[in-house]
ROMILO-914611 format. One record per atom (N, C-alpha, C): x, y, z. Coordinates in steps of 0.001 Angstrom, whole numbers, plus 500000, padded with zeros to 6 digits. Each point is the difference from the previous one (the first is absolute). Layout:
N
XYZ;...
This chain:
502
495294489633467195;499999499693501432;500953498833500249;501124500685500643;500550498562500798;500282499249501430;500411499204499741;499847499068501799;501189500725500519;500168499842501375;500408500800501005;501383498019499836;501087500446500657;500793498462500834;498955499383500374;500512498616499687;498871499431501032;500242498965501388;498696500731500887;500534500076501543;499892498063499958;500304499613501293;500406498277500115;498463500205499954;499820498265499389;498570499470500111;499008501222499242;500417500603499274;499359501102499294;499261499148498258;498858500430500095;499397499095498985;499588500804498782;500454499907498827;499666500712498848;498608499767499451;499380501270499462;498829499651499639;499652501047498610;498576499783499600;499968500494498209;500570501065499898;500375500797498786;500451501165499874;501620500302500396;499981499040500975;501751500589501071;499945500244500720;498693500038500607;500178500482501429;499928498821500774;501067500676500867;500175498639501569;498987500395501057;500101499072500552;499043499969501219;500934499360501181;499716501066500972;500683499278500910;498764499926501359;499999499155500772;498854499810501035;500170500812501071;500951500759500396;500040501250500791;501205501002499295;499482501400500141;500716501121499433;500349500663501070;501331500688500353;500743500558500937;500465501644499518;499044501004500243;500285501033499414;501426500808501314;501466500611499596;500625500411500559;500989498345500809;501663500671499980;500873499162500399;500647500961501167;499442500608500870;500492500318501044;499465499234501375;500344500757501201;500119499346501364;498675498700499869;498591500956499417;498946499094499911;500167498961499156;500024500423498469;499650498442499438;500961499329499954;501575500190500869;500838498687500088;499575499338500954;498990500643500380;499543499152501927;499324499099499329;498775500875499182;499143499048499185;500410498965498863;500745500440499622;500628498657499335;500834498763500817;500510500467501112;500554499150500651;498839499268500308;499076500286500527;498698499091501045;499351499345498707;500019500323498750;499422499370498681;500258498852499728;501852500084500183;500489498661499577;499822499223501097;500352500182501106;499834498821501142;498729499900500151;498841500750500266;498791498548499935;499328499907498972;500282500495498845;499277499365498793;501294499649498609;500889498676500345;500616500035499149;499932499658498414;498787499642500255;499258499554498939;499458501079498704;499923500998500952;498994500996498856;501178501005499668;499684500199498673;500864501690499032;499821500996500825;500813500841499770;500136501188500313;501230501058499512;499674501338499634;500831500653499690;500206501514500805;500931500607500194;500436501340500280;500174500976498986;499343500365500129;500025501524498863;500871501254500784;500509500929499449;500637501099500523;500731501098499181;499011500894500256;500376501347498978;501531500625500016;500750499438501155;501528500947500076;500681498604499490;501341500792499403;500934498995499842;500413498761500831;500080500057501495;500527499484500444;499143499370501213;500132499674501410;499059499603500831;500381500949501213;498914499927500886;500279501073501405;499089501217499643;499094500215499204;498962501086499966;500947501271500297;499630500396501416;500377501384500035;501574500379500857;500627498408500401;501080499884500262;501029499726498462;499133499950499357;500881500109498093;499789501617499737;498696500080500084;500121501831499305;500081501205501082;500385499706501237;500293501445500940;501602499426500438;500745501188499252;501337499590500123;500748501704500346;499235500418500650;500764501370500560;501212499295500905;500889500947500419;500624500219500824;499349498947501436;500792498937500962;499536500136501126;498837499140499846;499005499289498581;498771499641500705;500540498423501406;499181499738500316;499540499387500914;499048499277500537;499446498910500452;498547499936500675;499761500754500999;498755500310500310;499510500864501142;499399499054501026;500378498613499620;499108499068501190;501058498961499827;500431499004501389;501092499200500439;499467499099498805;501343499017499839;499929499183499041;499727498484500079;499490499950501660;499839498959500538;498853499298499886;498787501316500014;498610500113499405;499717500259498844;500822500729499235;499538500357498270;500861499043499017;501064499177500535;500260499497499585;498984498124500166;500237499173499251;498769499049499677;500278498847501317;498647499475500510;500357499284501188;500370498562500090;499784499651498407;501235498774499741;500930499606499879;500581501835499641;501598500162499675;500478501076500836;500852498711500930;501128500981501397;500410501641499298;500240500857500709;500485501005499656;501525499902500957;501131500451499286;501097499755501195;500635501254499606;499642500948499706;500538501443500342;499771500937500761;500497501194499873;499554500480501244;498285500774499730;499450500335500905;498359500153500139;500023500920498874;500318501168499853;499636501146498691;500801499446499056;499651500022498922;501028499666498824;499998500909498723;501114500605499271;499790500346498639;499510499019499194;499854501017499119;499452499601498948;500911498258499001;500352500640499500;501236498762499358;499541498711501279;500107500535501175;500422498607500538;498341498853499987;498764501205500002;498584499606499867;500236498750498613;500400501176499260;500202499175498519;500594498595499748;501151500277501262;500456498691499604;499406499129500733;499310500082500964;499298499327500948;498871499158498952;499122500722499571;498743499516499024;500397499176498673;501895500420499586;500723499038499097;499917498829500489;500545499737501234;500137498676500776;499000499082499969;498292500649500311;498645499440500167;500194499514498585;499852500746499488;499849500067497975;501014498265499674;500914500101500394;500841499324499556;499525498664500945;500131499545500798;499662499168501744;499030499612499224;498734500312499653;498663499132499293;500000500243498765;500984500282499393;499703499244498125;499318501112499455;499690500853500656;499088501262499436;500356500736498605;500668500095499683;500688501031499241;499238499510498108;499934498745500419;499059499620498454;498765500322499793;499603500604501293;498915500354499567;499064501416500514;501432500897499912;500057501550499835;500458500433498121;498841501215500284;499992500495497925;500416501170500746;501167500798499353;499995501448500528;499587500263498587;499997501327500164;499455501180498753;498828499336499775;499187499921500726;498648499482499646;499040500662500178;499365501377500043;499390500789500292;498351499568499753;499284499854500988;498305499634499321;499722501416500096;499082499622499134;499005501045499753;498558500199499970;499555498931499868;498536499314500050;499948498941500557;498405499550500447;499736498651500970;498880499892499828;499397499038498883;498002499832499397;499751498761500727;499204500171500961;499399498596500306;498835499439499050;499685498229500073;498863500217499185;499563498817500943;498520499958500357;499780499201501001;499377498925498873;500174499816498436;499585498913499536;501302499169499819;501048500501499915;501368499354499898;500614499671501240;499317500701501723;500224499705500822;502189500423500207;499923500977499218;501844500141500132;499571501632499078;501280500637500403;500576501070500127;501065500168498912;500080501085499161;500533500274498301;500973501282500654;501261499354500092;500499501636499760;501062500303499410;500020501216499992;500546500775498728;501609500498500653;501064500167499156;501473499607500409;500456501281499176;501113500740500623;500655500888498544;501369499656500811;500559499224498951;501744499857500138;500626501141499844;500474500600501110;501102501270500277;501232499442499077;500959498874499528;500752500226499409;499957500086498499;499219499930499418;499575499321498598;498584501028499860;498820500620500939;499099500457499302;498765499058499995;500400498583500203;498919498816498786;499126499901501504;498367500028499444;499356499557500433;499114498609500351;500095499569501021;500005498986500456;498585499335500791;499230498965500163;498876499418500615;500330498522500513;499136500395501390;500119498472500274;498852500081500873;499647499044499758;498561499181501782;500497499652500417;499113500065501493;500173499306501023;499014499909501139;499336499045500420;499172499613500817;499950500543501339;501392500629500456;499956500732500891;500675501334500066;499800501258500609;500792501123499511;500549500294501862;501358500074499653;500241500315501865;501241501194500011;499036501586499984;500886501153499958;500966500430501014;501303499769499692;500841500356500936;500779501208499967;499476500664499100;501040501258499569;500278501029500838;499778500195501285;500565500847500705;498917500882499916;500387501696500776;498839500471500087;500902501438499065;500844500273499563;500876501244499829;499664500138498281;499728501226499628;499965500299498843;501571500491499422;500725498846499223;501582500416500186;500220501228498498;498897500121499622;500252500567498558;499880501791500525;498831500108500423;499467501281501055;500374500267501282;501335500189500582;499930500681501498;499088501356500057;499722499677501282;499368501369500537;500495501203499934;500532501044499449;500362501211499522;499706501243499821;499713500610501114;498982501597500070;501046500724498796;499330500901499932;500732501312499282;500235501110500832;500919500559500056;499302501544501050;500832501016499016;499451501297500335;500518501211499793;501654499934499165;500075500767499123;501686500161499849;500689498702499545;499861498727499867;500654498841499624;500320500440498804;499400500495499049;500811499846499081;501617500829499377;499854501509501363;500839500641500305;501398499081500445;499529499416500817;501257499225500554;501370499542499513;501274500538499946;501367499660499671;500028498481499747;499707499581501355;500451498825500180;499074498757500169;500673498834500332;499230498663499453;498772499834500575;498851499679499788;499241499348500852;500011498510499353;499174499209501050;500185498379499708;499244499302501233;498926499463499260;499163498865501554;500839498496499627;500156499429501576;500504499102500283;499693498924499184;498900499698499088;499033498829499051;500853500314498840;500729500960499837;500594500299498885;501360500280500161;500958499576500595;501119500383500530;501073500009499117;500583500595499449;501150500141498696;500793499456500133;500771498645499798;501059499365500193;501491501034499985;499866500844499070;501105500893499856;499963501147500812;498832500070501085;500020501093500441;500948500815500841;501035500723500062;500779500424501163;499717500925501038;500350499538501111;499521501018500984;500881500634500895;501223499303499454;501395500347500758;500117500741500497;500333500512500954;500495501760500545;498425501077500107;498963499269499331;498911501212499483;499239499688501422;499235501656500200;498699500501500821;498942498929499030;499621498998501040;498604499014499498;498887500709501365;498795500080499028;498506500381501063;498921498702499248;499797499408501494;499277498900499353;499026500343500955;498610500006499098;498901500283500209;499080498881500308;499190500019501787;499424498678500164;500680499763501717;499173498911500370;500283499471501274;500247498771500408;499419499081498897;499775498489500365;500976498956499648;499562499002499972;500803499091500207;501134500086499000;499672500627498458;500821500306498875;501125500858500328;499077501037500671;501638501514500229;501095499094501337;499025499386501048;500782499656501251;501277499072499451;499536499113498601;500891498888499975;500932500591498762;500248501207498824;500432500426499784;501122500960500288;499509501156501080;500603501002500228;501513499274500713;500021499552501034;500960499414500538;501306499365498808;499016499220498634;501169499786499728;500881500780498635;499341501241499812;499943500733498801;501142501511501296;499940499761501333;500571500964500754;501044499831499972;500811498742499492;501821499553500244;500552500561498708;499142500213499229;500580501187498969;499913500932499633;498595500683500311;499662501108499553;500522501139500778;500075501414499834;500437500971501082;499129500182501176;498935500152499625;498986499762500307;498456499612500385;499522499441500593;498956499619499649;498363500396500740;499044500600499566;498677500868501039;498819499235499867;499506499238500989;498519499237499901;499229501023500171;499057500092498815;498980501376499963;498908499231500096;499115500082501118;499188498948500376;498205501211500075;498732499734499224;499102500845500793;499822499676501220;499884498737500041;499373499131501374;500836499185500435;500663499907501832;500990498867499727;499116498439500331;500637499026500029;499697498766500248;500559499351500794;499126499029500719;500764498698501102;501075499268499517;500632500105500692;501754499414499386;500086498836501728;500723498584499210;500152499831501139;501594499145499665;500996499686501136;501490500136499440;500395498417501148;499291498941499495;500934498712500336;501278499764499677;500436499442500337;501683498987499465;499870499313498886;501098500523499062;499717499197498558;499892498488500467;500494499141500773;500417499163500157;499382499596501680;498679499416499819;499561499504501573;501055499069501048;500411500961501686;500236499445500234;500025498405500783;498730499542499640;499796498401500142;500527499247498915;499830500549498938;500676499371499164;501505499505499943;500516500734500228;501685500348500276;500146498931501470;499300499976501211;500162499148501086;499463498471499055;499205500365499105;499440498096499686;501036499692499183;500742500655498978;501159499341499188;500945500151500896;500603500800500637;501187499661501308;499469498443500285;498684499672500143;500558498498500781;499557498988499032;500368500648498598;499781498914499058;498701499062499909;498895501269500118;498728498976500208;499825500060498346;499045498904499247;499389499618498376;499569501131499453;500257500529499160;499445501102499322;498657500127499771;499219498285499857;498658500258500160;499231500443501443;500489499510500429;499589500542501809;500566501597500296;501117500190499930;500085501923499874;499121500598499287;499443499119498642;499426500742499216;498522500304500498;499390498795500753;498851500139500371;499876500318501108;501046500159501118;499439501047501719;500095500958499230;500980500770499152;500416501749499776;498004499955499384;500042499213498868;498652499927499402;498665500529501233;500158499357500905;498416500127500789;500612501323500991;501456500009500110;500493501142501105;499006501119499152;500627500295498693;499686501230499317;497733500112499866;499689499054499668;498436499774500231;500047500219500981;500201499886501327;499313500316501067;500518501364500134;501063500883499611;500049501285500330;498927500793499177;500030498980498457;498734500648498997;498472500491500394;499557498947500967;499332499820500559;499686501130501656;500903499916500314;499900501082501008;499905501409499197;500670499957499333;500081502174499455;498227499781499826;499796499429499206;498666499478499251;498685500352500745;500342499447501352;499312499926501457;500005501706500564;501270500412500083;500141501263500930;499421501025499301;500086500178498054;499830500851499579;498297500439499721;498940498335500427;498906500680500240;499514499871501355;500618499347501005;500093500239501184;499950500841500737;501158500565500165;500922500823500325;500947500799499083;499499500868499294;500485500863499125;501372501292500247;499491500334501306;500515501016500735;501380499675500591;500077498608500387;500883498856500842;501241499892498649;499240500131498864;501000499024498846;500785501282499385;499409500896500252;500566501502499068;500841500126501167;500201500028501340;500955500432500358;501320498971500291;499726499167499692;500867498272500079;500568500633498723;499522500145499201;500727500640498417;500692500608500248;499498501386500199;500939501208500338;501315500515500429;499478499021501255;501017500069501615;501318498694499191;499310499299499197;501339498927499516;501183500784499249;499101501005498988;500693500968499174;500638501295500809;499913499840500479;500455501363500706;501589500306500326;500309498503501235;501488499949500129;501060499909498652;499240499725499084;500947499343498543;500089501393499270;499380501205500369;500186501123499469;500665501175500386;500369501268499178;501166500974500738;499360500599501288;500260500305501145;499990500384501278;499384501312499464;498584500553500752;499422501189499259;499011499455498603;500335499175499476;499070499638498698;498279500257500212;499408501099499075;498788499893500801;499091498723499250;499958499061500791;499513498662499533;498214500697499939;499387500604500849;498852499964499820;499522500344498642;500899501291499435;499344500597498370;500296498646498982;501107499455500142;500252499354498918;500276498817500197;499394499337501087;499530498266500445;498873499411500007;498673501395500312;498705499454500241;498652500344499163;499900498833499400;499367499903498844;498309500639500622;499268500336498688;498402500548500281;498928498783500390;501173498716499829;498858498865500070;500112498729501426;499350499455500024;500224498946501100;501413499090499356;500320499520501155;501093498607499402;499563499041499732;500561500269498627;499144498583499192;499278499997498804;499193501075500217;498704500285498775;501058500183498882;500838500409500099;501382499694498676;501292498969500550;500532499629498947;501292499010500303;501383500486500562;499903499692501638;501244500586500537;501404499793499427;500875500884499993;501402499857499058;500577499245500737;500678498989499614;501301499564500341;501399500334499803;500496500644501283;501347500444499481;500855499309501209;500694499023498689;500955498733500865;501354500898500526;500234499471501066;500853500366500731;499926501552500578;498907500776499820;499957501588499732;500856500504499172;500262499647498603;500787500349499355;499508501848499057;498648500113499948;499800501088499396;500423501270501488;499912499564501495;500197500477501128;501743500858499963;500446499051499462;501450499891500467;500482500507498627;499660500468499354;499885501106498688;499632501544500411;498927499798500462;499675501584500730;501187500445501134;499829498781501020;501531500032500690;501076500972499711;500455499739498741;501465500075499855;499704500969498636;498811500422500256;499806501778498899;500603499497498568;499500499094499789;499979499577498597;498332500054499212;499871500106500724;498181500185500163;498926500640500823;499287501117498897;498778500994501165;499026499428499700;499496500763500590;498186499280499952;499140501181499877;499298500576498827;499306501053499862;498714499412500133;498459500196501112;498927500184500278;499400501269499177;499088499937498690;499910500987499442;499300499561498920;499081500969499085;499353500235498933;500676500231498503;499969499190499120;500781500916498785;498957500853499449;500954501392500327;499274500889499012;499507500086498153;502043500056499880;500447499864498636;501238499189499957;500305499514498826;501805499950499530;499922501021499467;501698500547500655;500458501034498969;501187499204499738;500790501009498665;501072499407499245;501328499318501012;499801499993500889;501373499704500725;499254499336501212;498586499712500173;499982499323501040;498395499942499940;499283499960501872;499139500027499737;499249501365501507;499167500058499737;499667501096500802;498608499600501080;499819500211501102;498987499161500882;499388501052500797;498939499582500222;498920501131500328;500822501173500870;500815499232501161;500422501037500782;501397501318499363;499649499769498654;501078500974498992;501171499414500162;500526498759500730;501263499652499890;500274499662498798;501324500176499220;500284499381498781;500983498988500329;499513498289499368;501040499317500357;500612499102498984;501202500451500011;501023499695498080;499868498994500294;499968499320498622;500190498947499550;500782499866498697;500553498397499923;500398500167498513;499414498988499666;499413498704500827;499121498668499585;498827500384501007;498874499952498853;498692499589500989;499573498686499945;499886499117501190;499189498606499894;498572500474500567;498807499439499351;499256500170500163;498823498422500537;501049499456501416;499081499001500395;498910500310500519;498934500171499224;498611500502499888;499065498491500213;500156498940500000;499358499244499949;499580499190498647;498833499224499794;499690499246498803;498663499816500087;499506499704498701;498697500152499566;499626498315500043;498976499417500375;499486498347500268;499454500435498495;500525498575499602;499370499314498869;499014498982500415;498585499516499527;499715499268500340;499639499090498806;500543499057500550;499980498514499503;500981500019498672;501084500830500083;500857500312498624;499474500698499315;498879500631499760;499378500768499149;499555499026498977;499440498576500116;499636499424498507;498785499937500472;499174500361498759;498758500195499636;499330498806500197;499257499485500911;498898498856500204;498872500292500025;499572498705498899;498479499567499464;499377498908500644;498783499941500186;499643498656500070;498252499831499335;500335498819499029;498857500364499242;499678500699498836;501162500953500084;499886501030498865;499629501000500643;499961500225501289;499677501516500567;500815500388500486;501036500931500410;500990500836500773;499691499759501216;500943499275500877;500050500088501122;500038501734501061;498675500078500500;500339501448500354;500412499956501406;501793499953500698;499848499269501288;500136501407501024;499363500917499484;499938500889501296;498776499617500610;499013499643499135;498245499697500065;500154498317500910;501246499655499999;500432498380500534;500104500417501622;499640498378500636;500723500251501384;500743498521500382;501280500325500818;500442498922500107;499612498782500529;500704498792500005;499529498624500727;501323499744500676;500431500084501357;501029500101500600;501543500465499819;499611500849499336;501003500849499304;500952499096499074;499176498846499042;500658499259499914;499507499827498279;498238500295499906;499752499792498425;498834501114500391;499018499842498801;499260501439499298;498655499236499661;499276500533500894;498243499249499801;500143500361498619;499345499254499622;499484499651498156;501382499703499213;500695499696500208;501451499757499218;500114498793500109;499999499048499071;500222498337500360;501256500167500041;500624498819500215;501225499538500095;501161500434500630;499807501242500229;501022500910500104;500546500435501542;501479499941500124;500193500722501361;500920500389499857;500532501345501264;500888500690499590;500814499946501418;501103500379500126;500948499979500987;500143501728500731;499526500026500937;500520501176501265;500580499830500873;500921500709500477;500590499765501281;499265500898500826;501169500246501439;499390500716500744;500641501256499774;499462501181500380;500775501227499886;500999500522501744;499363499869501154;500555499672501098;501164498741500438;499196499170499845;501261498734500067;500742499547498731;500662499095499936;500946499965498809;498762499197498765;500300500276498905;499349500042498981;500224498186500014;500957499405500451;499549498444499253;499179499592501253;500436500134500947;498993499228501342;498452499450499432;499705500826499401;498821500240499062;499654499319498600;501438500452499224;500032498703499074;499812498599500220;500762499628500963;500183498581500149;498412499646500372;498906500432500882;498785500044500707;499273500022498184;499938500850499511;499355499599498717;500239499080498818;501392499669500078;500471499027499120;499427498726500801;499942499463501484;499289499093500307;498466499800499404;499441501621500208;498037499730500100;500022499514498630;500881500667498716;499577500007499002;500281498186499052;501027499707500935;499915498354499388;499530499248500950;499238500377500779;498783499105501138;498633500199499290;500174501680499392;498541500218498867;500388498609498246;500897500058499843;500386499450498744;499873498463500455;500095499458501341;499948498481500243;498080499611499876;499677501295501073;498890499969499774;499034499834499149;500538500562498663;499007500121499006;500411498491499291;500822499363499639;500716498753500028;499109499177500083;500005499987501473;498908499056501256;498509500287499028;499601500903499829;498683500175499749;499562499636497936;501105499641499706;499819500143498468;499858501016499620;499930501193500443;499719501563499711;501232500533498738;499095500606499230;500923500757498708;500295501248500919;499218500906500508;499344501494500369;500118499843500936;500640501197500989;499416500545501235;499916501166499328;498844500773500886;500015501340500094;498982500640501328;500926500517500183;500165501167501401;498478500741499568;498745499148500915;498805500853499846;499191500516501276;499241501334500238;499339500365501136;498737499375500203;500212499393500728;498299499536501191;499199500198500043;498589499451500217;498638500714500544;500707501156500958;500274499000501176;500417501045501095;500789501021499557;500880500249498993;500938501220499676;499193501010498967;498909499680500485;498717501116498778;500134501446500675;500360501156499458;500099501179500746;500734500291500576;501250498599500320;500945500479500682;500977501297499592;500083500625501244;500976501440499835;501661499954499640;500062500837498684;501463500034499262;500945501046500936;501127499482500087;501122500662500360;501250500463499099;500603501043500384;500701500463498455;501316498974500508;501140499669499342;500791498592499806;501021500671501529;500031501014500310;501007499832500561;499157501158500772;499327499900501693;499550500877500668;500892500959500324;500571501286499855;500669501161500641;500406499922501245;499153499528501075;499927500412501228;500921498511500522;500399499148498998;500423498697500358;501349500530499143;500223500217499168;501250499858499105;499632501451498982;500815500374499550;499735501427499430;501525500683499364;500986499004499880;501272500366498916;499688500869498337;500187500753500068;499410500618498876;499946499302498507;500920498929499749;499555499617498756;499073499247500143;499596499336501115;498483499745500529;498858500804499148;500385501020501125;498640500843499660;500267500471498489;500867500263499205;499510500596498817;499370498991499011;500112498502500377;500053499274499260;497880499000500311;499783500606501190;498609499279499999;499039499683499149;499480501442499306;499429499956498807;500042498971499089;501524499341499883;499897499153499195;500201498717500651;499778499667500979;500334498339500486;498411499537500481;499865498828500471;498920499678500248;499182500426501215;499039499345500301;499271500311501120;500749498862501642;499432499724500967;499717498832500968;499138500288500674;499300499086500985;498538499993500469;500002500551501208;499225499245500822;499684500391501747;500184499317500460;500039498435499435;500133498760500619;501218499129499573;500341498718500451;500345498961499170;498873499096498903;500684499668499106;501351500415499466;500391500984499008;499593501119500535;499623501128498551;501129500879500963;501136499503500500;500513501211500700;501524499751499800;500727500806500199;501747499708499847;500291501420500932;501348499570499895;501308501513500595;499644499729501537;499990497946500149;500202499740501378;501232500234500892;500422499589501085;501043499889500632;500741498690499457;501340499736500166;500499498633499987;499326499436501261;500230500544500929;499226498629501214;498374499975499651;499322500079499437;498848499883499970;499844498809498664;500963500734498752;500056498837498640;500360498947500236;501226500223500960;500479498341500074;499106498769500877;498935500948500476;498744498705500406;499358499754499068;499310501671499187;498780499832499363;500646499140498718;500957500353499391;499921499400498136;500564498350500428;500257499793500585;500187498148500256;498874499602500174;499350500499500889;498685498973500235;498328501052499289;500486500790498999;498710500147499156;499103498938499151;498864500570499810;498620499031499677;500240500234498965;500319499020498943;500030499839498972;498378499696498996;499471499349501276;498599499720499294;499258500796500925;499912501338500160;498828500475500686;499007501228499404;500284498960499191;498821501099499161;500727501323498587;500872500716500735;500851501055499377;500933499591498825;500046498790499660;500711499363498714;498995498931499335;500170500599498446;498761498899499435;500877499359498649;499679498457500238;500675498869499891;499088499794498448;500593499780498929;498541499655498861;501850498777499442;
């Protein structure tokens, strides 16, 4: 067994193993947030970043198709300490280099491990700290370290497993297939018939840019989805640098501009449902060919919202169909046959590349096996504590965003509670918290993690079975609104009962 680098203020102990006083599982959007908020108010205490990919940026390092993109302005998903001064949607590379800058700006970088893959997490409430288990991706060598606190940031995407049906005839098929999680650096698509299979935010932000080469290109969609087509580039933004206003001040009106529109869809779509589908629609409509029948292949089976509306900047997947570089097949796959694929209505439609943006399978919590005690954490049988830690789990919290609004708005809101929980326990001499239910929460009624009738994206639903429970009440509840979190997680009860202090 050997020691891992060791993180600043990292303290060696028997055997080789280090200990560091907080553990940072994952080096993407989340735990650079969380490491950032680590060092500034506790400069005092260790801490390390663990991270299973080579490099940093989670799933802006490993989704490198054609075209990726964010699907939410960068004004909000980008971090609210650090100005964003590009334009609102951004590629990928430029995300990357953005989170280089943070990385670099606070000293961070000493205390990110890539190839650090955990695998295990034993609590022991007589050691009051947390044992876990490490397999070094470059070398093989297995690795341990404690730590008094465990704070999971790993994202929610299983990058090893995309989601991947099988159907009929694939193995007949001439030609390539390939999901976007797996994208072939060498792949060519030059001149070739591409059918990319799917509707969401993956095919919308692909197809467009896989169409400037291919001959052709067919969105084979079962179901279509809410697409909605802002300006890469807000125009307030563009009027606030015309008059040379501080980049921190552009950064923060565009910031609350984009929250308060977040906030309205948010509003209309359980409001006024009826109001918001045709505000959608009627937006898409002019940006498409004259005759396009928008109704078959614009209007989804679900309300707006209960899944994540597409962003397509500038209408760029629009202005593809436009100019017959791109169809749009509404339809069932029957089979692939050798030269293409075939759809309920007997059309056969060639291909020579199939993409298959099918979606992705949720990992939860990275897939590492947690104990506490020596018993298997069983966290479907778990229910949450503000979508933030896991009744009966000491120490431990994990990072969610939102799935509607931009995923850090959310970060930043939990990276606060969770070092207001860490001052807290401070204040109290406390080794332990742990997230426990009430007299009053005796009998209380379980909800499955993600209600249908509220949110219902299919790797959602295939994935319930295995994620936890949440309650009826606070604080056993999550998959709030941003306007509702940004009251409730600032001013939560730290001492009301639902956290026990030993």
């Amino acid at each position: 067994m050997t020691t891992i680098e060791q993180a600043s203020g990292a303290e060696p102990r028997g055997g080789g193993v280090e200990h560091v006083d907080v553990l940072v599982v994952g080096a993407g959007v989340s735990g650079i947030d969380a490491a950032y908020h680590l060092r500034e108010r506790f400069p005092e205490r260790s801490f390390a970043v663990l991270d299973a990919q080579e490099d940093r940026g989670g799933t802006w390092w490993t989704h490198r198709y054609p075209g990726v993109r964010s699907d939410s302005d960068l004004f909000t998903y980008g971090y609210r300490f650090k100005p964003w001064t590009g334009p609102s949607i951004a590629a990928g590379e430029e995300i990357l280099a953005y989170l280089d800058e943070v990385i670099a700006e606070n000293g961070l970088a000493g205390y990110i491990r890539y190839q650090h893959r955990v695998t295990a997490a034993r609590w022991s409430s007589g050691d009051h700290r947390w044992t876990v288990e490490v397999t070094r991706g470059d070398t093989g060598e297995q690795l341990r370290l404690t730590t008094d606190f465990l704070w999971m940031c790993q994202g929610y995407y299983n990058h090893a497993r995309p989601y991947q049906p099988r159907w009929e005839g694939m193995d007949r098929f001439a030609g390539v297939v390939v999901h976007p999680q797996r994208w072939p650096v060498d792949l060519d698509y030059s001149g070739k018939r591409v059918v990319v299979i799917g509707s969401g935010s993956t095919a919308s932000t692909l197809i467009p840019a896989i169409a400037e080469k291919a001959a052709h290109v067919t969105m084979l969609q079962r179901s279509p989805s809410y697409y909605f087509a802002p300006p890469t580039t807000h125009e307030l933004a563009v009027t606030l640098r015309q008059l040379d206003i501080p980049e921190e001040w552009t950064h923060e009106i565009l910031r609350r501009q984009y929250i308060s529109q977040y906030h309205w869809l948010a509003r209309m779509s359980f409001e006024a449902p009826d109001e918001l589908h045709t505000f959608l629609i009627e937006s898409m409509r002019p940006l498409l060919p004259e005759g396009f029948d928008v109704e078959k292949h614009f209007t989804p089976r679900y309300r707006p919202w209960q899944q994540r509306i597409a962003i397509v900047p500038d209408g760029d997947l629009f202005a593809a169909v436009r100019e017959g570089r791109v169809s749009i097949v509404t339809d069932t796959i029957a089979e692939f046959t050798e030269k293409g694929i075939r759809v309920g209505s007997g059309e056969e439609i060639p291909a020579d590349v199939v993409v298959t943006a099918t979606g992705f399978n949720l990992s939860l919590l990275g897939d590492v096996a947690f104990t506490v005690d020596g018993e298997p954490v069983d966290f479907p049988q778990r229910v949450t504590w503000r979508g933030v830690m896991i009744a009966g789990v000491p120490n431990m919290a994990y990072m969610f965003g939102y799935f509607r609004h931009s995923w850090t708005l959310r970060v930043d809101l939990v990276s606060d509670l969770v070092c207001r929980l860490l001052e807290t326990m401070q204040a109290k001499g406390a080794a332990t918290v742990v997230p426990t239910l009430r007299p009053e929460d005796d009998g209380m009624q379980l909800r499955p993690w993600s209600d249908p009738e509220n949110f219902n994206a299919g790797y959602v639903l295939r994935s319930q079975h295995i994620l936890f429970k949440q309650g009826d009440r606070e604080p056993w509840t999550h998959m709030l609104e941003h306007e509702q979190e940004r009251e409730i997680l600032p001013n939560a009860d730290l001492d009301d009962g639902s956290l026990v202090y030993r």
